[in-house]
C-alpha positions as CSV (number, residue, x, y, z in Angstrom):
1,X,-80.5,-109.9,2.2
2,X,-80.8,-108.8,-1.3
3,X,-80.9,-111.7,-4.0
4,X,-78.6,-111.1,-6.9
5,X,-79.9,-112.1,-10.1
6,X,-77.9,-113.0,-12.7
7,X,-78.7,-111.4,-16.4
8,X,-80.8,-114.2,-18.6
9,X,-76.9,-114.9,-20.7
10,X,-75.1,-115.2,-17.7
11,X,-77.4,-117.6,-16.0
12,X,-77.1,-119.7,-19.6
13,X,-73.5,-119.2,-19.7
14,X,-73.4,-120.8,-16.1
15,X,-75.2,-123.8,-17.0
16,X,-73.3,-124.4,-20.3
17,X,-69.3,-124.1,-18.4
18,X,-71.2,-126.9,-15.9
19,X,-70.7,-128.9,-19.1
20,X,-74.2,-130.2,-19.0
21,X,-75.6,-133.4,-20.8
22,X,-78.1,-133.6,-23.2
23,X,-80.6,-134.8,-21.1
24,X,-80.2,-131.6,-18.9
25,X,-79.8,-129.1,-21.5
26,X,-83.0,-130.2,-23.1
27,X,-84.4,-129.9,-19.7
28,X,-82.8,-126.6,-18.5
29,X,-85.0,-123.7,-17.3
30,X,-84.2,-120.7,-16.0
31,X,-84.0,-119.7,-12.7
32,X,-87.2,-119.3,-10.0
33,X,-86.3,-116.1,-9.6
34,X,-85.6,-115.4,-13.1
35,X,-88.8,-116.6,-14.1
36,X,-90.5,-114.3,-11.6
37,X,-89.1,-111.1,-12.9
38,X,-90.0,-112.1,-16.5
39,X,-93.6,-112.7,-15.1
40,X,-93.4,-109.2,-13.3
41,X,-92.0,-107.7,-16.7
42,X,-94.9,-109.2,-18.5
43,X,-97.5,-107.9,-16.2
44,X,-96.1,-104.5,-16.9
45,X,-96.0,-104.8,-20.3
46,X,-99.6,-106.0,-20.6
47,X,-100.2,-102.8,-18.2
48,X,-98.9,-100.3,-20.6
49,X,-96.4,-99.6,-17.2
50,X,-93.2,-101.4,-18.6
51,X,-90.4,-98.9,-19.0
52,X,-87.8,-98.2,-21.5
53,X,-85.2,-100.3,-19.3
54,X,-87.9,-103.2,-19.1
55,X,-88.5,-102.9,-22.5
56,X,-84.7,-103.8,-23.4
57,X,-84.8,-106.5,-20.2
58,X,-87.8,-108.1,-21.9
59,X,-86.1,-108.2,-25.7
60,X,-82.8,-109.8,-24.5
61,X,-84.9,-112.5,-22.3
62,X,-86.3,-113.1,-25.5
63,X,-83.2,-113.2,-27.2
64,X,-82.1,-115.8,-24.9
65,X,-85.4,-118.2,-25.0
66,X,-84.8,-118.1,-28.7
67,X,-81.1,-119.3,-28.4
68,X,-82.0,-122.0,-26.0
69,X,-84.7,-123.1,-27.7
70,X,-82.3,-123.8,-30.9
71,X,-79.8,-125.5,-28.2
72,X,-83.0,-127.8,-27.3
73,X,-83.5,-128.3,-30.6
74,X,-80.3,-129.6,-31.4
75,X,-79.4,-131.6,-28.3
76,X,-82.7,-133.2,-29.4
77,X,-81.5,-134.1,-32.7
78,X,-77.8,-135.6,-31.0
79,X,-79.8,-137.5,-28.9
80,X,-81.9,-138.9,-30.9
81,X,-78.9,-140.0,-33.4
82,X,-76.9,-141.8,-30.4
């Protein structure tokens, strides 16, 4: 059976309509599987084999660390001002 993966704002956009606390935002990560292919997209980028389709795959995961890494950030702050 093939696994679907969802794209890296989709899987964030799924955890944020779960209306998450802060507790679990500041604790989210992304996906096993999602995490594998970044590793796999890595690998090929440190290879000189990524492609021009990994290339863009690898800019918007980056994209989206950078946005959850603010939302961290800022769930940090709210919780620390409770």
């Amino acid at each position: 059976m093939a696994v679907t993966r969802l794209s890296p704002h989709e899987e964030v956009f799924e955890f944020l309509v779960s209306s998450p606390s802060l507790e679990a935002i500041i604790a989210f990560r992304p996906s096993e599987t999602t995490q594998q292919h970044i590793r796999e997209l890595l690998a090929a980028n440190d290879e000189g084999q990524l492609s021009a389709e990994g290339k863009i795959e690898l800019d918007e995961f980056a994209s989206v660390e950078h946005f959850v890494r603010m939302l961290r950030a800022h769930a940090r702050v709210k919780l620390a001002n409770q």
